[in-house]
N, C-alpha and C positions, 0 to 999 in steps of 0.2 A: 504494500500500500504506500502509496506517496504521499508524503504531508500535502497539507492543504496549505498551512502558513508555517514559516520558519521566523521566529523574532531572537532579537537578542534583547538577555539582560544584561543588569553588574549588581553587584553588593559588595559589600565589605565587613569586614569583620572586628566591630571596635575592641578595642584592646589598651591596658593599660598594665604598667607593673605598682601593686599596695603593697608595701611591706614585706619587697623584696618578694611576691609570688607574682604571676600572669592572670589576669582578672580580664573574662570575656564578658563586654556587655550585650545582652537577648533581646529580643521583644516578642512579644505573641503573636501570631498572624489574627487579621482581621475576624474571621468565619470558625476557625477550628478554637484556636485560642493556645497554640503550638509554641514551642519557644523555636525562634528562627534570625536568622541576620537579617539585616534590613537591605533589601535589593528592591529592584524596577528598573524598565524598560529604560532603554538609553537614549537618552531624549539627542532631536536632531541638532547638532553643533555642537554637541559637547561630544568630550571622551568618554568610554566607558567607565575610568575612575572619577570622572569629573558628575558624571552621572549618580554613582554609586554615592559620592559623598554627598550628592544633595539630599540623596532615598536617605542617608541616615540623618541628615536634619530634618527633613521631613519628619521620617516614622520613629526616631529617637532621640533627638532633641541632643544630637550631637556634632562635635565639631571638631575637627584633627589633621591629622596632617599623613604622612605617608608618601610613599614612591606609586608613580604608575605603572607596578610589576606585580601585575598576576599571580596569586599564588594558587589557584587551580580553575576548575570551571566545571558544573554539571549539565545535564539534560533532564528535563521536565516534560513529561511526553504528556501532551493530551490529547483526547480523542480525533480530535480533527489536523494537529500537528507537534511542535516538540520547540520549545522555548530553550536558548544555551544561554545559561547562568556564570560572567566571568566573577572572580570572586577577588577581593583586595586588602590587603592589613590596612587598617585605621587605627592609627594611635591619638587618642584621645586626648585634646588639649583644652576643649570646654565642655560643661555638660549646663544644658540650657534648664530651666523651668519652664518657660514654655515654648511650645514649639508645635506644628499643624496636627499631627496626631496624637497628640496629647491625650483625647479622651476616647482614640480610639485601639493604642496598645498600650500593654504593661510593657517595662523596660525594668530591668534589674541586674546587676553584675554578678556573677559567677564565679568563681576559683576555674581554673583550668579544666580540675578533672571534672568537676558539678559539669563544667557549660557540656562536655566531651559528651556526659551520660545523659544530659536534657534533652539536646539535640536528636533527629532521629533519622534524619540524612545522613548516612554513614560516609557520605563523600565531604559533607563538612564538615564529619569529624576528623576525618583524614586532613583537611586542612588547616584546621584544629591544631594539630601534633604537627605540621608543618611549622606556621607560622610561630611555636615554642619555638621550636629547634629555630628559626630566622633569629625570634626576638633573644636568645638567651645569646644566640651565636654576638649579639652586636653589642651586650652587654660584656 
């Protein structure tokens, strides 16, 4: 079967180091109530990270900084076609009080292994264990 629509995402993955551990910031998705990174479709003229970091002030009231280098990307197949999800470390340099979906996700930071076992994309937890190994390697 051939897809019908082929899109792209991006997201990112906020991150910060507390007290010398790796602390992943989550947020719910809208419908299920899932803990998930914050991604969306990649709006026209921007980059995919350029993209990503707005999806996370958008849906987490976040702000940070990071390289534009890819640390993995999924496939999201839906019936009618299949969305590729690129994925980006956000290290976290403000967290807002408000911000547009404010009342429509939780947001909450996590220890490493917490965020590893919440998540249930085993391809973000792969990138998870990735971006440790980036962030400890630059420390």
């Amino acid at each position: 079967m051939q897809d019908l629509f082929y899109f792209s995402q991006s997201g990112v993955i906020p991150y910060r180091i507390h007290e010398d551990k790796l602390q992943i910031l989550l947020i719910t998705s809208i419908k299920k109530k899932r803990w998930v990174i914050p991604k969306g479709f990649v709006e026209f003229r921007l980059t995919a990270f350029e993209s990503a970091k707005k999806e996370a002030y958008e849906e987490a009231g976040v702000i940070g900084t990071g390289e534009d280098l890819e640390i993995g990307s999924y496939e999201i197949q839906k019936e009618t076609g299949r969305i590729e999800v690129r994925v980006f470390p956000l290290l976290v340099t403000k967290l807002l009080e408000v911000y547009p979906e404010i009342d429509l996700r939780k947001r909450k930071w996590f220890d490493y292994d917490e965020a590893v076992g919440k998540v249930d994309n085993p391809r973000i937890a792969r990138m998870l264990h990735i971006l440790k190994e980036k962030v400890f390697l630059l420390n």
